[in-house]
C-alpha positions as CSV (number, residue, x, y, z in Angstrom):
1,X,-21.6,-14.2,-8.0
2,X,-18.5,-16.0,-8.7
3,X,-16.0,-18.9,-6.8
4,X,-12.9,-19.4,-6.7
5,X,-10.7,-21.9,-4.5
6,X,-9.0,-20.2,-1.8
7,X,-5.1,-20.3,-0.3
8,X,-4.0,-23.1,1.8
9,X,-4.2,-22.5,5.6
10,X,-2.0,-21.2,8.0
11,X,0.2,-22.7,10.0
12,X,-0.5,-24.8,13.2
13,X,1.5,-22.6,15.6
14,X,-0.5,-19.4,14.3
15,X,-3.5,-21.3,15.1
16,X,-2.2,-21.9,18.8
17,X,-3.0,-18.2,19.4
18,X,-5.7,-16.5,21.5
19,X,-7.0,-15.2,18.4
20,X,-9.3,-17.4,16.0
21,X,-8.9,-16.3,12.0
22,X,-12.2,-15.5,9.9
23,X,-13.5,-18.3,7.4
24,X,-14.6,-15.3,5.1
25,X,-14.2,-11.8,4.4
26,X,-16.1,-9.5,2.7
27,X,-13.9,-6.4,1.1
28,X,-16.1,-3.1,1.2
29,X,-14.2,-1.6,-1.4
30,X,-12.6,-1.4,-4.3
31,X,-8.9,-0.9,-6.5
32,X,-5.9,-1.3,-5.1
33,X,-6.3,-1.8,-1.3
34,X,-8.9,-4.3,-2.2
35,X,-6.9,-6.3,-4.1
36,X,-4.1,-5.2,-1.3
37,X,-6.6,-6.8,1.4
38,X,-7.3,-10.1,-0.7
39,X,-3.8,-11.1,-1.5
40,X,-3.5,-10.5,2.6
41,X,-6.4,-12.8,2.8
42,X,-5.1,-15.9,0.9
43,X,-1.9,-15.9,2.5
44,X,-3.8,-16.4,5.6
45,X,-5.9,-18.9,4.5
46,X,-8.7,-16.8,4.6
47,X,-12.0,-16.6,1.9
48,X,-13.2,-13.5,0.0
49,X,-15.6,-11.7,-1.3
50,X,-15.2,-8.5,-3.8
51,X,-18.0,-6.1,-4.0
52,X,-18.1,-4.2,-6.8
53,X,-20.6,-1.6,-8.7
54,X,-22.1,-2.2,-12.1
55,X,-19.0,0.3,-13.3
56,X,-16.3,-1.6,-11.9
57,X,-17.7,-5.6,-13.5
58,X,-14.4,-6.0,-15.1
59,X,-11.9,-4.5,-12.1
60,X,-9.4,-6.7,-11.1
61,X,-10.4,-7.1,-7.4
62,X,-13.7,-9.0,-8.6
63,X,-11.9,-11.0,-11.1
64,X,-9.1,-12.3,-8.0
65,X,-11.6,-12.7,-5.2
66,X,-13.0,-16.0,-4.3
67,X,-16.9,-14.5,-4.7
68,X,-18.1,-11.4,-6.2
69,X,-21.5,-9.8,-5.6
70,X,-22.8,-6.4,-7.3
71,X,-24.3,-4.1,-4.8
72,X,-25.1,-1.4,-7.1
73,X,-24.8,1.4,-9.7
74,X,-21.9,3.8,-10.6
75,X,-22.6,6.0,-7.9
76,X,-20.9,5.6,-4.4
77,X,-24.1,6.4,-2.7
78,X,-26.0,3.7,-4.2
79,X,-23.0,1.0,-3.8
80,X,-19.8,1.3,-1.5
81,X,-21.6,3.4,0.7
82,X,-24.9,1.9,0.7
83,X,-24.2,0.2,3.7
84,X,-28.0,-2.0,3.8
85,X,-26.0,-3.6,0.7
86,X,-23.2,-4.2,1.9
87,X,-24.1,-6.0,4.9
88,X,-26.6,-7.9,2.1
89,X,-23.9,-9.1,0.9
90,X,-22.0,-10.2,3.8
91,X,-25.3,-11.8,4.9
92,X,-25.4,-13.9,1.6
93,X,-22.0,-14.8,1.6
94,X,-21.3,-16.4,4.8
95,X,-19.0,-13.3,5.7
96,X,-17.8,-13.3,9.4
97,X,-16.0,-9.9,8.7
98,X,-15.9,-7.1,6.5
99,X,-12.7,-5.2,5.9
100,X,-13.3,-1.7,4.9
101,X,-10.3,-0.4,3.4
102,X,-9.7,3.5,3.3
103,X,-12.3,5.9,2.2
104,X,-15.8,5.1,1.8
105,X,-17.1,3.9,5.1
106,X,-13.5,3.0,6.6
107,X,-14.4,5.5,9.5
108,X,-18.1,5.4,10.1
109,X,-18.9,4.7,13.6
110,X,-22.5,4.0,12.5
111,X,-21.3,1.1,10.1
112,X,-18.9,-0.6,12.8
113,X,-21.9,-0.4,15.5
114,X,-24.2,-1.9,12.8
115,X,-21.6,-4.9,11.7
116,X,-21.5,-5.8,15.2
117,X,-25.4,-6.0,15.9
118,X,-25.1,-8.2,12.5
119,X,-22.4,-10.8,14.5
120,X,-19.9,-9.3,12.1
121,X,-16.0,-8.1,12.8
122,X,-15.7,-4.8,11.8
123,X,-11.3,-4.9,10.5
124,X,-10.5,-2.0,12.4
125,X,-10.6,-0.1,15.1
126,X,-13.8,0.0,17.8
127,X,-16.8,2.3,17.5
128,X,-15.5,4.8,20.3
129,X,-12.0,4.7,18.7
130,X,-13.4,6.1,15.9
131,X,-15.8,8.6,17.3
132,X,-13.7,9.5,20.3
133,X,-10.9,10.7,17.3
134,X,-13.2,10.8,14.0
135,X,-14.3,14.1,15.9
136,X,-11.8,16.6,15.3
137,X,-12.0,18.9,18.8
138,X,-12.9,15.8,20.6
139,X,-9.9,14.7,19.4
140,X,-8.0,17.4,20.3
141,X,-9.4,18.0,24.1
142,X,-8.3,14.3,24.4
143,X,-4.5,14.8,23.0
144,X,-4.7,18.0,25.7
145,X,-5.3,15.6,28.2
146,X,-2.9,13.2,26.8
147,X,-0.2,15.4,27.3
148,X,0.3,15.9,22.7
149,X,1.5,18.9,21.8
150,X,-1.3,21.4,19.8
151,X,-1.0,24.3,18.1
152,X,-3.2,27.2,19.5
153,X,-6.5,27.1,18.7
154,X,-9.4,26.3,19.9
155,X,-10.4,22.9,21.9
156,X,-13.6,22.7,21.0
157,X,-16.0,24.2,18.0
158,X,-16.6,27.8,17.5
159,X,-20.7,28.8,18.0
160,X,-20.2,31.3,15.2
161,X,-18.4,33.5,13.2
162,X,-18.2,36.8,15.9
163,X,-16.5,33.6,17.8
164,X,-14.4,32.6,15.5
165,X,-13.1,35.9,14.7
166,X,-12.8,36.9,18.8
167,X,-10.5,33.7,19.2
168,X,-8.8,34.5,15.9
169,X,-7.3,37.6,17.5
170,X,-6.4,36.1,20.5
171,X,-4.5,33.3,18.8
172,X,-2.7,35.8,16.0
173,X,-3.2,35.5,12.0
174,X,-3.0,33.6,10.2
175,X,-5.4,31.4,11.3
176,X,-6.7,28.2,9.9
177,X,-10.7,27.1,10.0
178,X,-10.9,23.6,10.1
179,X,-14.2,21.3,10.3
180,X,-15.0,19.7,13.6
181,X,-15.6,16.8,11.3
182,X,-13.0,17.0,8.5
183,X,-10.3,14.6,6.9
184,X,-8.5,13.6,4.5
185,X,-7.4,16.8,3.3
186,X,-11.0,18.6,3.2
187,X,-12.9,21.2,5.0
188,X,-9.8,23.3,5.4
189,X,-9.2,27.2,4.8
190,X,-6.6,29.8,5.7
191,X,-7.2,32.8,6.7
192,X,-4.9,35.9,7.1
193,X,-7.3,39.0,8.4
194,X,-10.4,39.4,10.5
195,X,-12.4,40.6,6.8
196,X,-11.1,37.7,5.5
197,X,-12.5,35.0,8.0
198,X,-15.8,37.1,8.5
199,X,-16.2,36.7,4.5
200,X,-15.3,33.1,4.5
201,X,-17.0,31.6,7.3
202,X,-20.6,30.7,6.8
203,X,-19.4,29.4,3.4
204,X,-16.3,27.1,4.5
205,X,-18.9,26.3,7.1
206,X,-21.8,25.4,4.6
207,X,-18.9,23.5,2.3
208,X,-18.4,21.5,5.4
209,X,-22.2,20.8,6.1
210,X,-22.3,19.4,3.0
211,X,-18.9,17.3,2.5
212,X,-19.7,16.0,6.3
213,X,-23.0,16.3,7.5
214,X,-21.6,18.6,9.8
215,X,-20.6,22.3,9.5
216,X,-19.0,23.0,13.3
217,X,-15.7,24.5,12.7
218,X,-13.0,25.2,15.1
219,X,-10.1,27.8,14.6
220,X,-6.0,26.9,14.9
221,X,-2.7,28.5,14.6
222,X,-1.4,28.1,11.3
223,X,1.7,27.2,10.2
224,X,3.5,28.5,7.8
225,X,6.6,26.3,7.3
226,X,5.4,22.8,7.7
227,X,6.0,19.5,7.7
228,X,3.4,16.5,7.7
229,X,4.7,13.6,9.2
230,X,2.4,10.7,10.6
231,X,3.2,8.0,12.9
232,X,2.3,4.5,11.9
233,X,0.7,2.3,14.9
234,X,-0.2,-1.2,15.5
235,X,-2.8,-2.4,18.5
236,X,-4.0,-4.9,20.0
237,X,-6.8,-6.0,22.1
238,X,-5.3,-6.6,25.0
239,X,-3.4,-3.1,25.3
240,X,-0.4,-3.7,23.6
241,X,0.5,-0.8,21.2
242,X,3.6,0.2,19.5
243,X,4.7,2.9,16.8
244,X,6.5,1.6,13.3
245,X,8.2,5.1,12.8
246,X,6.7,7.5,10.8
247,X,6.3,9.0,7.3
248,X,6.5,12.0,5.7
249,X,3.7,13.6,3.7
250,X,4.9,16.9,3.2
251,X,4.5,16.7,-1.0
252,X,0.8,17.8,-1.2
253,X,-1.3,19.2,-3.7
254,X,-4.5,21.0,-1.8
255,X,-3.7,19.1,1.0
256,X,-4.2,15.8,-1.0
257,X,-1.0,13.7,-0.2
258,X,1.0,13.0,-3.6
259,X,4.4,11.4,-2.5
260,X,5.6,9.9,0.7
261,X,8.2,8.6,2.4
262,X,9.9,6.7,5.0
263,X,11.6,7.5,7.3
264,X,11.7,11.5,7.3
265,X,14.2,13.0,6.3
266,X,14.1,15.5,8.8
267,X,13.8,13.8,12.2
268,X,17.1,12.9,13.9
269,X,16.5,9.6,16.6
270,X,15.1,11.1,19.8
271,X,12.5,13.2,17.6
272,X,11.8,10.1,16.0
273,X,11.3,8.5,19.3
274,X,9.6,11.8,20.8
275,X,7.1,11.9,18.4
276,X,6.5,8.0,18.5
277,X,5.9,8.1,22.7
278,X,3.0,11.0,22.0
279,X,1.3,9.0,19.4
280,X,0.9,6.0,21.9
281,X,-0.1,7.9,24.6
282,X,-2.8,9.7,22.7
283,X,-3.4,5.4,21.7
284,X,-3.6,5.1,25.4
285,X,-6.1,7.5,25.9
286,X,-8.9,6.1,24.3
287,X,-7.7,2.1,24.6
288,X,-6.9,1.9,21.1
289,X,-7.3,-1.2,19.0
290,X,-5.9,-2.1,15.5
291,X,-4.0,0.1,13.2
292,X,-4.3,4.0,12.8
293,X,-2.4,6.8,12.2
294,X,-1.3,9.6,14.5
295,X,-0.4,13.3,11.8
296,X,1.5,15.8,13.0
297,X,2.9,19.2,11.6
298,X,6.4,19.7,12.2
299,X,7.6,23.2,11.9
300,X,10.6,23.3,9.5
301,X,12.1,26.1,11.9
302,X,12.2,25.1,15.4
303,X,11.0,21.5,14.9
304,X,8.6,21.3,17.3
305,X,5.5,19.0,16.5
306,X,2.0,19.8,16.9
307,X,-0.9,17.2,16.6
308,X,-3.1,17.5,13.5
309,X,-5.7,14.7,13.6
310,X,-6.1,10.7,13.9
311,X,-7.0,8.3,10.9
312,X,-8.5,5.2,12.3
313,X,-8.5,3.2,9.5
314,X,-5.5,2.1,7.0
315,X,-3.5,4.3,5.1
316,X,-3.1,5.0,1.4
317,X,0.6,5.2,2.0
318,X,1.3,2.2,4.6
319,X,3.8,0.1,2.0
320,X,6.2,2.8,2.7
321,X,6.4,1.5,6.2
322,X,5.9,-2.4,5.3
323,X,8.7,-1.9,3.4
324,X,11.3,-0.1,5.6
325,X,10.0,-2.5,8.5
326,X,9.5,-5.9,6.6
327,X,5.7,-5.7,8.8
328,X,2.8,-6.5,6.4
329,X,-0.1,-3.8,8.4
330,X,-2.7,-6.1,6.4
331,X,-2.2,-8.7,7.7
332,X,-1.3,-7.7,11.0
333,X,-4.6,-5.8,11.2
334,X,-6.7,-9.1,10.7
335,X,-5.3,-10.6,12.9
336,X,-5.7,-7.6,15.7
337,X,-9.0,-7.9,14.7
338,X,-9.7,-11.8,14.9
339,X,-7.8,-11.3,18.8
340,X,-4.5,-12.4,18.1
341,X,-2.0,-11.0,20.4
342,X,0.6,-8.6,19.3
343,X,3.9,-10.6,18.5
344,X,5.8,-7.5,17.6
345,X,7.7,-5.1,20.3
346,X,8.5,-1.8,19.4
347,X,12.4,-2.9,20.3
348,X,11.8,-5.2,17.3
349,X,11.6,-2.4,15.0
350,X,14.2,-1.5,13.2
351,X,14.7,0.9,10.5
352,X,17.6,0.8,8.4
353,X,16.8,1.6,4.6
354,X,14.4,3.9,2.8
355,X,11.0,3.6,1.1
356,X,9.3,6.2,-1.6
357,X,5.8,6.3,-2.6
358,X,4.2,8.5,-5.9
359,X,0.4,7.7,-5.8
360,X,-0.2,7.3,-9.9
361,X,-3.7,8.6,-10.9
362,X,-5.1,8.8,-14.3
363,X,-5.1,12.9,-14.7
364,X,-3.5,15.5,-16.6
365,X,0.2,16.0,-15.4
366,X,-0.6,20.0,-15.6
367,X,-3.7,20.7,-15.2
368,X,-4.6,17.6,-12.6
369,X,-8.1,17.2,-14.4
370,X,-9.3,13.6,-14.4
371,X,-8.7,11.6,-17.4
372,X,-10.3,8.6,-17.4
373,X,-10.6,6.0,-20.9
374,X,-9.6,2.9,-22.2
375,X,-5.3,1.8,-21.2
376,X,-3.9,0.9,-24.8
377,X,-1.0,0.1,-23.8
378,X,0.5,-1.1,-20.0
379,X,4.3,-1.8,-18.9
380,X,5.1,-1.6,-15.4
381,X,8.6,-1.6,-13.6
382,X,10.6,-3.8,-12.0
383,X,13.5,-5.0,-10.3
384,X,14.5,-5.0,-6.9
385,X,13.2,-3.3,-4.6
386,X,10.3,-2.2,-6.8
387,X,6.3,-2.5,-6.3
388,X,3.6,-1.9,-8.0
389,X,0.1,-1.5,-6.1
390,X,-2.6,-1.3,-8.6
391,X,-6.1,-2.3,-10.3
392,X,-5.5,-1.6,-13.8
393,X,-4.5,-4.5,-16.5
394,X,-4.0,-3.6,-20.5
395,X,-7.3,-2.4,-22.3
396,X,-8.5,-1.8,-18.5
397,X,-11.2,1.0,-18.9
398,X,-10.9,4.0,-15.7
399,X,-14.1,4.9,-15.4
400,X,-14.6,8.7,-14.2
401,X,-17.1,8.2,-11.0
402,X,-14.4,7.5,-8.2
403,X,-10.9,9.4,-7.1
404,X,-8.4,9.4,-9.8
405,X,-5.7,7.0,-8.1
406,X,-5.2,4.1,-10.5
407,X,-2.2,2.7,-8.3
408,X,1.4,3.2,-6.0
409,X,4.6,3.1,-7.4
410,X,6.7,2.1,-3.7
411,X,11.0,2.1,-4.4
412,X,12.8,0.9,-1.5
413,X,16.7,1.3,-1.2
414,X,19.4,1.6,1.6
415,X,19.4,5.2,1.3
416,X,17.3,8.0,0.6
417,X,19.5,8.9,-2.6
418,X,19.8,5.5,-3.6
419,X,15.9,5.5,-3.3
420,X,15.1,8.6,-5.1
421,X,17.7,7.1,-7.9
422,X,15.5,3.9,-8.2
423,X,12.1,6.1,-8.0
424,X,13.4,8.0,-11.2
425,X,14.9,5.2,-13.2
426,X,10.7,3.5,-12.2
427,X,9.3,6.1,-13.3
428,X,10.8,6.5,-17.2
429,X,10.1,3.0,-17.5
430,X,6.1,3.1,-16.4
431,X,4.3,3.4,-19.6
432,X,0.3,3.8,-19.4
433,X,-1.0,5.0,-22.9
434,X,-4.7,5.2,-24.0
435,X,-4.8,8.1,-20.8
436,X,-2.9,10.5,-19.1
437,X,-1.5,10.2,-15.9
438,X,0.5,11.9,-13.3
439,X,3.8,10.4,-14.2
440,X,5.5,12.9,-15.8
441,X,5.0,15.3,-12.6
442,X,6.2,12.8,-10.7
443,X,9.1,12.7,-12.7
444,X,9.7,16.8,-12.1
445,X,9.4,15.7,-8.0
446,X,12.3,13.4,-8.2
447,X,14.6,15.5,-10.2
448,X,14.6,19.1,-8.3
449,X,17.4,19.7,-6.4
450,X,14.9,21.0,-3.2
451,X,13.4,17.2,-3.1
452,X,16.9,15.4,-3.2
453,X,18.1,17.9,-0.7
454,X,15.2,17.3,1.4
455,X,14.9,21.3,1.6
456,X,11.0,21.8,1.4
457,X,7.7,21.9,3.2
458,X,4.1,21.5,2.5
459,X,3.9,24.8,0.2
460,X,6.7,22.7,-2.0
461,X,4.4,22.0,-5.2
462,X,3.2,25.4,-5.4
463,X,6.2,27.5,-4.4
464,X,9.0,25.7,-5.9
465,X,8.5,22.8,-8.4
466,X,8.2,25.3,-11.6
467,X,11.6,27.1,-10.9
468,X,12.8,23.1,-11.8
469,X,10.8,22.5,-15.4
């Protein structure tokens, strides 16, 4: 273990709120949004502690945290999900909270009921919140009531496969099978006949056993045309809730998010605002604390929206919205959770520029495989109106045992040409050598003519990025 000092403390009239800050907080996590959450941390006065597995001695988030403690091997199992260890830790430390980042155990229920029956915050949003929306048709049946717009489908999961193909044909192919306790992207298959579902079933339903514990799936309409835009929100815990706009995550890869962006370049004001009411409401429905993330699929046709899903937790891609709203979620979402009262009101939003994000990882720009190694060689951009979010340093080694993200680029400009301009002129001047990265793909994104025009949807990678290399 390792100390550090920490920040100086903040100011009286912060103090003065109902809310009372944490001495220390332990970071269950690692990379980027652990460094993301420290730097948070010492602007607020406020201790750390890194944990960190035997692979990840020499990352950057144990070196800049006030304490350190190893809680394991390589594997995630064993470490950043062992979650005995990680409350070890906290113990050890002193830690009166634990922020838990994204991934990992960002939206276990079972970890935020056992931090509280240790005396310690959970950063984030309650138990229920999480199960009442970590649940996928519980989620749904609750955005029914709500009053959010779904696709057809079904509310709740399917008993079995002569179910699932008997509400298939009442909804119309295609059809998409989706697990009851999916996210991020997994547990997700389209199908486009009865043989086809009846073939795929029991294995997207044993995939989904084994990626959640859980293999209930339910069936939806799917859309062909999409768009994936997410509203950004930001509770309290005394009911005040309000929407920062939204962001658009239409450039995917399997359903894995690659670039996004704020604000969409698709939604005219009283969409914007349309969308923005359901994701409170659906906030209202289950009392809603902290920060989260409301997804919706907008059809690229007749732009109507349809609820996807709720991410209780932080987002990969929130300094798109920090930066188009000059709100720092991080810190905003200690605070929610030491009970500090919501200064913000949604009339004080106000978006008037334009933010890019292109999520870096340490893979093959053609093939996507992993490429972990040793970084020979590091130069990052600048200017204004550029930031870097990121672990690595110069002779950094990636190890290969976590996802392949090794940082965020984020451009922000007055317009969403002027933005892409800045993204592009970033990008030829990020050099990582000793691996391969991403970067070069990126660089085919920014210059098609169906990005700049803003003419795609989530199909865009595979249908029409290779008519532009």
């Amino acid at each position: 273990m390792t100390s550090k000092k920490t920040a100086a403390s903040i100011s009286p009239e912060e103090q003065k709120e109902e809310g009372k800050l944490f001495r220390k907080v332990l970071i269950a996590n690692r990379g980027e949004i652990a460094l993301r959450v420290i730097r948070a941390c010492r602007e607020l006065g406020i201790s750390t502690v890194a944990v960190y597995s035997t692979a990840d001695e020499h990352s950057l988030h144990v070196k800049l945290a006030d304490e350190a403690v190893c809680i394991g091997p390589a594997q995630s199992k064993l470490s950043y999900l062992n979650i005995a260890s990680l409350l070890s830790a906290a113990d050890i430390t002193g830690a009166d909270a634990i922020h838990p980042g994204y991934g990992f155990l960002s939206e276990n229920a079972e970890f935020a009921r056992l931090c509280a029956e240790c005396g310690i915050t959970f950063i984030g949003p309650t138990r229920s919140n999480i199960e009442s929306m970590g649940e996928k048709t519980r989620a749904r049946a609750i955005a029914r009531e709500a009053g959010v717009p779904l696709l057809p489908g079904t509310v709740s999961a399917v008993p079995g496969k002569e179910a699932a193909i008997e509400e298939a044909a009442k909804i119309g192919y295609p059809v998409i099978l989706k697990a009851a306790a999916g996210g991020g992207g997994r547990g997700i298959h389209v199908v486009y006949s009865a043989q086809q579902l009846e073939s795929s079933f029991d294995r997207v339903s044993s995939e989904a056993g084994a990626a959640f514990g859980n293999p209930a799936m339910y069936v939806e309409k799917y859309c062909e045309h999409p768009r994936h835009v997410e509203i950004q929100v930001l509770c309290d815990k005394y009911g005040n809730r309000i929407a920062l706009g939204e962001r658009d995550c239409t450039i995917q890869r399997r359903h894995q998010k690659m670039v996004e962006e704020a604000p969409s370049p698709v939604l005219d004001a009283q969409l914007r605002e349309t969308m923005c009411d359901a994701a409170i409401r659906l906030c209202n429905a289950v009392n809603y604390e902290n920060v989260g993330t409301v997804e919706f699929l907008v059809d690229n046709d007749t732009k109507q929206f349809y609820f996807m899903e709720m991410n209780t937790r932080i987002q990969v891609e929130h300094p798109v919205t920090e930066m188009v709203t000059g709100i720092d979620l991080i810190k905003e979402q200690i605070k929610s959770a030491a009970g500090f009262r919501l200064k913000i009101k949604r009339s004080d939003v106000r978006i008037q520029s334009h933010a890019i994000e292109c999520r870096v990882n340490a893979e093959d720009p053609d093939t996507f495989a992993p490429s972990p190694g040793k970084i020979t060689a590091l130069h990052t951009p600048g200017g204004l109106g550029v930031r870097i979010d990121s672990f690595v340093y110069d002779q950094y080694k990636v190890v290969p045992f976590y996802d392949s993200m090794i940082g965020k680029l984020i451009v922000h400009a007055p317009t969403r040409l002027e933005a892409i301009a800045k993204m592009r002129q970033a990008l030829d001047e990020y050099v990582i050598e000793g691996i391969k990265t991403n970067i070069p793909f990126h660089k085919k994104i920014m210059a098609s003519k169906k990005f700049r025009d803003a003419d795609y949807d989530t199909h865009f990678l595979e249908e029409f990025l290779p008519k532009y290399e």
